[in-house]
C-alpha positions in Angstrom: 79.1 31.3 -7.5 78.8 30.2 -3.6 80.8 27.3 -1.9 79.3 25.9 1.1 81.1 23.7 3.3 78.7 21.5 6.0 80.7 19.6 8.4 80.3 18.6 11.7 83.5 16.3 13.1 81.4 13.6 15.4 78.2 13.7 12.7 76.9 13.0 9.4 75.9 16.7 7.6 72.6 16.7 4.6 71.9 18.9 2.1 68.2 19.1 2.5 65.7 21.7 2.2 66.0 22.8 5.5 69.9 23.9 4.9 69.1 25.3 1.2 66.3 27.8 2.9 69.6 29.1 4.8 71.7 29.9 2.1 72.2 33.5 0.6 71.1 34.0 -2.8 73.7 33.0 -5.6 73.5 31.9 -9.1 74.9 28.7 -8.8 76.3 27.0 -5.7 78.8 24.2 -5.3 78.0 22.4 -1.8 80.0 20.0 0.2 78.3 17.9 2.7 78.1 13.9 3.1 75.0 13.5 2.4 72.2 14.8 -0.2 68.5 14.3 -0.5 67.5 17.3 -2.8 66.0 15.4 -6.3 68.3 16.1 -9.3 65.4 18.2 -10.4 66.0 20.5 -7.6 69.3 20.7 -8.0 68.8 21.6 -11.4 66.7 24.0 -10.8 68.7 25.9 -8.3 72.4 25.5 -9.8 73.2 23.2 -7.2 76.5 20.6 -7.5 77.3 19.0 -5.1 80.7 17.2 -3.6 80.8 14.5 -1.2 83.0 14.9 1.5 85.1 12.1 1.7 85.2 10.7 5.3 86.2 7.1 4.5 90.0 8.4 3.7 92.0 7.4 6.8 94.6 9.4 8.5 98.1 8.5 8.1 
């Protein structure tokens, strides 16, 4: 299993095709980003879950 973790401070990160051609082969990936556009099909098909990073928690 892979973690991937896509964050940039200032800007809102996608999981898209264009990052999934980047990653290193894995049988199953857990991804954290704010933002997915793969279908559930290709998730599906590549063992993808993914997590939403959870920007809207404010700091104390």
């Amino acid at each position: 299993m892979a973690y991937y973790f896509i964050y940039k401070k200032d800007e809102v990160t996608t999981l898209d095709f264009e990052y999934l051609a980047k990653l290193k082969k894995a049988s199953s990936y857990v991804i954290y980003a704010d933002v997915c556009v793969l279908s559930d099909e290709t998730m599906m098909k590549y063992n993808i879950t993914f997590k939403k990073i959870p920007r809207d928690i404010k700091k104390v």
